[in-house]
N, C-alpha and C positions, 0 to 999 in steps of 0.2 A: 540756480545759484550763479553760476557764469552767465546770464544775462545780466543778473545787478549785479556782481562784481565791475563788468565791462561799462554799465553803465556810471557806477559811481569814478570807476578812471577815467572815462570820457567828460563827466561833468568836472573833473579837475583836480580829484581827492588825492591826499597822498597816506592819507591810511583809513585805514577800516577797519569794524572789529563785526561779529556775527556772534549769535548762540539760540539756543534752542527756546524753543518757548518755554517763559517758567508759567503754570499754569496755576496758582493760587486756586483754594475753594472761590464760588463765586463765578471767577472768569473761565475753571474749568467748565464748569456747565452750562454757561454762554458760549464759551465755543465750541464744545460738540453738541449743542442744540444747531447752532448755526453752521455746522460742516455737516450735519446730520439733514439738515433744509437743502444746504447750496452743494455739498458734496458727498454723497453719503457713500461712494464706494473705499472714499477715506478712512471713515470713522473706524473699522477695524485694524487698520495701521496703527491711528491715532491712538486707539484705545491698546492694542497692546504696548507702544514706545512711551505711554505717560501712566502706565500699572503700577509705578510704584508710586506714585503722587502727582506732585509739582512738578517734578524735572523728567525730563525723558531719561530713556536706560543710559547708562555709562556709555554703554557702543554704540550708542547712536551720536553722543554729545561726540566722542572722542574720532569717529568717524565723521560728523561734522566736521570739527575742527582744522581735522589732516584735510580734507577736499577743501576747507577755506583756504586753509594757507597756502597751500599750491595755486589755488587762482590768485591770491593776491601776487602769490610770486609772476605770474606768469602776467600781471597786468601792471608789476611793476610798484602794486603800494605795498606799503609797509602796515605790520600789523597792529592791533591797539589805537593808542591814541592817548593816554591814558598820560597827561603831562603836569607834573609839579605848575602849579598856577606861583604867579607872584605875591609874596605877601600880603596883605593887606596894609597899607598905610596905619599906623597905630594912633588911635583916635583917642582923646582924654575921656577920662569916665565918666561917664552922664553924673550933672548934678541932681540929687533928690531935692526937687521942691517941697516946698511945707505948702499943708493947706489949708491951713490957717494962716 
């Protein structure tokens, strides 16, 4: 995790955000099929942090979390990113052609 924090401040970022994998049916079982090939002393991590579904347990997410934002602090970004975009310019309403 402090390797890509480090790296995303070295490429010039000024915030970041992180979270745990959300593992949807489908992509669950593509990826512990595929940690299960390439990593398989994982998959009992894995499988106990993602028991209850999709999301990993609370304490893993919320222990995530607190080790992220302590490297962003300590690499100096800010967290999020999450910025009100500018309006849209307000476009007239499409006219309905006839087809006839």
């Amino acid at each position: 995790l402090e390797e890509t924090v480090a790296g995303v401040a070295a490429a010039g970022a000024t915030h970041a955000t992180g979270l745990g994998l959300h593992l949807r049916p489908g992509a669950r079982e593509w990826w512990m099929a595929w940690l299960e090939r390439e990593h398989p002393s994982l998959v009992p991590r894995y499988r106990a942090l993602y028991r209850g579904g999709s999301y990993a347990v609370p304490a893993y997410r919320k222990e995530l979390s607190r080790r992220l934002h302590h490297l962003l602090d300590r690499y100096g970004l800010r967290s999020g990113g999450h910025q009100e975009l500018p309006a849209a310019a307000s476009r007239p309403a499409p006219e309905q052609l006839s087809l006839i």
